[in-house]
C-alpha positions in Angstrom: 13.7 -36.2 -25.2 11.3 -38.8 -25.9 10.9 -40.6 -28.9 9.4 -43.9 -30.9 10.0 -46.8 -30.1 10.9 -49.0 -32.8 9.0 -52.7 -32.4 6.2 -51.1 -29.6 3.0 -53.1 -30.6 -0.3 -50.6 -30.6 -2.5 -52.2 -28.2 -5.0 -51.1 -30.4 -4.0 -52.0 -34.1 -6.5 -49.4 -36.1 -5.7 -51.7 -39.1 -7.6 -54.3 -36.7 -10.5 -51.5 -36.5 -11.6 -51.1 -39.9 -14.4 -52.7 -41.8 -13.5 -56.0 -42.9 -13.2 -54.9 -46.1 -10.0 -53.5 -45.6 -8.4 -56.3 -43.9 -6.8 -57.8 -47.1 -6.1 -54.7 -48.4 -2.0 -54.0 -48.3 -2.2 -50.7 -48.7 -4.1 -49.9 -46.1 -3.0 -52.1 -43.3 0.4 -50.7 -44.5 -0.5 -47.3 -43.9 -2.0 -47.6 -40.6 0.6 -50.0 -39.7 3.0 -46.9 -40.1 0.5 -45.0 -38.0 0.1 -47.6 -35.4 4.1 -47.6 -34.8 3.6 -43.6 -34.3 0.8 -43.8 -32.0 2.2 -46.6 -29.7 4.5 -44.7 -27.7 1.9 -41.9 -27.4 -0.5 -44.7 -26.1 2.4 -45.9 -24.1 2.8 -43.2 -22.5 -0.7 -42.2 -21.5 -1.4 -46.1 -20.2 1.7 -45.3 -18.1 1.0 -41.2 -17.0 0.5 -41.9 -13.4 4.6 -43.3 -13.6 5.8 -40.7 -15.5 4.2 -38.2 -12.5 6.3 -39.7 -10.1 9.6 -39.2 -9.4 10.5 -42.3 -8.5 9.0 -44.2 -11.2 9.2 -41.9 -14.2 12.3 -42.2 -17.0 15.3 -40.8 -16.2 15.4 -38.0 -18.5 11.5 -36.7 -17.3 12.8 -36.4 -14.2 14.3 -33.2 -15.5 10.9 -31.8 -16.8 9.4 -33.1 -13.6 11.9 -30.9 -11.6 10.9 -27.3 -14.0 7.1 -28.5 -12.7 8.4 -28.0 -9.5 10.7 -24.9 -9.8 13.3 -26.9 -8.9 16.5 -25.4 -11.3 18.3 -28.4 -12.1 22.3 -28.4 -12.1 23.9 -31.1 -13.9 26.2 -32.2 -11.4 23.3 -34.1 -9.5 23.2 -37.7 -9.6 19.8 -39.0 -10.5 19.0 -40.6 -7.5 20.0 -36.8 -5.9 17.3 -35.4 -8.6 15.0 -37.7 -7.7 14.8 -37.2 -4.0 14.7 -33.4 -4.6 11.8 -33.4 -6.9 10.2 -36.0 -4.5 11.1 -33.6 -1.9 10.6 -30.3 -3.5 6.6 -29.9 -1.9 7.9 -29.7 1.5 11.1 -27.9 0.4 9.3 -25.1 -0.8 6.9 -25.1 2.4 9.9 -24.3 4.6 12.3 -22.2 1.8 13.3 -19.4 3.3 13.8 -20.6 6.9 16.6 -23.0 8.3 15.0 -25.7 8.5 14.0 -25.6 4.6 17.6 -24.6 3.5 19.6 -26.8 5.8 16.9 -29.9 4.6 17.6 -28.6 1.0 21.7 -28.8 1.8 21.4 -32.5 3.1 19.9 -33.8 0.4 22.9 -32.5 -2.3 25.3 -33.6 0.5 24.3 -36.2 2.2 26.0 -34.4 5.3 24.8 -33.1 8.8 23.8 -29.4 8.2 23.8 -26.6 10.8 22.9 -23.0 9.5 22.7 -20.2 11.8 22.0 -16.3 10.5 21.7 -12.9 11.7 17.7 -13.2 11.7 16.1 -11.6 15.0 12.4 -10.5 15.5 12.2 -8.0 19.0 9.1 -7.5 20.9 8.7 -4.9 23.7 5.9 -3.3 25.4 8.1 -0.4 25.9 9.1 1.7 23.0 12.9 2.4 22.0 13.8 -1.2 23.1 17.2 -2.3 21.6 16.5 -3.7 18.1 18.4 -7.0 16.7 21.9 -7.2 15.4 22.4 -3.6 13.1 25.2 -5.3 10.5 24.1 -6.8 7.4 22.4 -9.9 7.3 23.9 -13.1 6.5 24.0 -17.0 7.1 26.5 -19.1 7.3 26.1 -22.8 6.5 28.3 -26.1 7.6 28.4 -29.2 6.5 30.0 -32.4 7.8 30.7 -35.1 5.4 32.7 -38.1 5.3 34.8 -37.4 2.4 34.9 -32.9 2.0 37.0 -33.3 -1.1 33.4 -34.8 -2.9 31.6 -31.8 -2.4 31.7 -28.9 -4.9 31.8 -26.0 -2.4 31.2 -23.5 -5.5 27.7 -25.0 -6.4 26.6 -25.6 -3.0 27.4 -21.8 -2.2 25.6 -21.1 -5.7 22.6 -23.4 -4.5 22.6 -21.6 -1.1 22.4 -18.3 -2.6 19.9 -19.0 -4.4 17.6 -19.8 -1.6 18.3 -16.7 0.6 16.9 -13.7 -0.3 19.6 -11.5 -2.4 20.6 -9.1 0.3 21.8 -11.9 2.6 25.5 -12.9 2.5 26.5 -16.2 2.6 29.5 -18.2 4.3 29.3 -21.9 3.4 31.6 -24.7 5.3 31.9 -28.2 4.0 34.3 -29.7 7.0 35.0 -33.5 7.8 32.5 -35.2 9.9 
């Protein structure tokens, strides 16, 4: 993951910090010359923190810590720009998981498509007791997606990514048709 970065100045030299003493000394401005180029990414990185906290800004390969912060499980067929919009997206993806609105938002950003997902859901009211109560069969959803090119879309992991965001007693039917 991260790493030094060999010729990173320290913005603060501690070799520059000591008593004057020292300045002539090789040893010693050897030594913390080593420990300056350890300590510069560090300071690197905490001059830059606000970056590396957003998705759009931070290094590639913290996007994929970023993404555990937000429970967001990562599959590696994701572009990064796709990873980035879904971590930038994940808040408001998690206020709406486990309705349609959440999951077919969550579907449009892996596809890129235009996402229609109806289910089995039903809530009844009635003043009257006995009134007929929603569909009996099991519950399910079925999601389609229209796409320019079908062929680009990995129908496996977007059923795998659906499933994942329905509860585990809903089935699921996933379409991925030309549109």
């Amino acid at each position: 993951m991260r790493a030094g970065v060999r010729g990173l100045p320290s913005p603060h030299p501690i070799g520059e910090q000591l008593p004057a003493v020292y300045a002539d000394d090789r040893f010693v401005q050897g030594f913390t010359g080593a420990l300056d180029e350890v300590i510069a990414p560090v300071l690197s990185t905490l001059d830059n923190f606000a970056g590396y906290l957003d998705p759009g800004l931070a290094p590639e390969d913290f996007v994929g810590w970023l993404a555990n912060w937000v429970a967001l499980r990562v599959d590696e067929s994701w572009s990064p720009a796709q990873l980035r919009q879904l971590v930038t997206s994940s808040v408001e993806l998690h206020r709406w998981r486990g309705t349609r609105r959440g999951l077919a938002e969550h579907v449009r950003l892996l596809t890129g498509g235009a996402v229609e997902v109806t289910d089995s859901g039903g809530v009844v009211e009635s003043p009257r007791p006995g009134a007929p109560l929603p569909d009996p069969g099991p519950p399910w959803v079925q999601v389609r997606v229209r796409v320019p090119e079908p062929a680009r879309v990995d129908v496996r992991r977007l059923t795998a990514t659906v499933v994942d965001a329905v509860p585990a007693h809903v089935r699921v039917a996933v379409e991925v048709l030309e549109g």
